[in-house]
Every structure is written in structure tokens, then in C-alpha cells.
C-alpha positions as CSV (number, residue, x, y, z in Angstrom):
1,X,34.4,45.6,12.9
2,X,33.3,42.2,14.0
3,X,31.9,41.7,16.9
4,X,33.3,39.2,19.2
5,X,31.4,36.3,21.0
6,X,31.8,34.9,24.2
7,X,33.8,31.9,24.7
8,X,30.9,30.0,26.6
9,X,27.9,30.6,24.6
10,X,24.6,28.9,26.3
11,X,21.3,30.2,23.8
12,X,21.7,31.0,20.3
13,X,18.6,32.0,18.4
14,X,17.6,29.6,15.3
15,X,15.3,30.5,13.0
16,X,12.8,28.1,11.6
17,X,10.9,28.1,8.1
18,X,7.3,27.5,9.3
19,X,6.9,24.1,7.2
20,X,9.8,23.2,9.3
21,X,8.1,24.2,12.7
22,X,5.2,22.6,11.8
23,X,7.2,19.0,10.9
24,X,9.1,19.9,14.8
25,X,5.9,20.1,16.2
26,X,4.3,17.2,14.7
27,X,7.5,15.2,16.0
28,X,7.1,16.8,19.5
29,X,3.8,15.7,19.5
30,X,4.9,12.0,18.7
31,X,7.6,12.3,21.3
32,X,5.1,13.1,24.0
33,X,3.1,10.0,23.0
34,X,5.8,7.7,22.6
35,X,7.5,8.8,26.3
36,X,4.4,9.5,27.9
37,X,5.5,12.4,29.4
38,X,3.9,16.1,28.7
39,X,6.5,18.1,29.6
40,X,8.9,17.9,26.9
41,X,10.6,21.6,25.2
42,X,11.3,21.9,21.9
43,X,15.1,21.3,22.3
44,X,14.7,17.9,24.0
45,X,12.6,17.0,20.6
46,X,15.5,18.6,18.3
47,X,18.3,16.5,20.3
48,X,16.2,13.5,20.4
49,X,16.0,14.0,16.5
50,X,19.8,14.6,16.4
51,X,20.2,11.4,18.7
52,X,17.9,9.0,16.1
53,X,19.7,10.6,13.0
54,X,23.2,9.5,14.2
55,X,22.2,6.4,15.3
56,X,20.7,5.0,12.5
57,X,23.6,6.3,10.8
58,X,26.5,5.0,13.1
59,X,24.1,1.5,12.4
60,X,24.1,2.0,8.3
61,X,28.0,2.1,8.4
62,X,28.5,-1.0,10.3
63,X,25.8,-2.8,7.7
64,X,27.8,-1.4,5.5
65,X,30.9,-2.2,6.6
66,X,29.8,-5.8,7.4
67,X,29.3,-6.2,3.3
């Protein structure tokens, strides 16, 4: 029997390899540096990551496109 999830789902466990925490925290450490600002969780860092990757990416298609 599978059990059934709920439609509006706000935490969802993730785990991490510990190279990969490590390379999160080194980035969260940059972050606070860059923005100045202490206070930043480890799921701002992760969607600021997400944020860069798809931006650089949306901006490698339209160089791409402008070929």
C-alpha cells in the first residue's frame, strides 16, 4: 500500500552527501560575505544557487540563439 501525500506539502527532508554539505556551506559562507547580512538559512543559499544556475542559463541560450 502506498502511502498518500498531502496535496500542500511545506518541508520535505533532503539528504546531503557530506562533500556536498561542505561545498553548501562554503557557498553560504560566500553568500553571507557577498550580502553582508548573517542571518541567512541554508535554503535561501540553495534557492540563491537555483536562482544563479537558471540565469546564467536563460543568458547561454540567448548567446546562443544570437549566433
Amino acid at each position: 500500500m502506498v502511502k498518500q501525500r498531502k496535496q500542500t506539502i511545506e518541508y520535505r527532508n533532503v539528504r546531503l552527501s557530506i562533500d556536498t554539505y561542505k561545498k553548501l556551506d562554503k557557498y553560504l559562507l560566500e553568500l553571507i560575505q557577498k550580502r553582508g547580512d548573517r542571518h541567512i538559512s541554508l535554503d535561501e543559499a540553495i534557492k540563491s544557487l537555483i536562482a544563479s544556475y537558471y540565469s546564467t542559463k536563460a543568458k547561454k541560450k540567448w548567446i546562443d540563439s544570437e549566433k
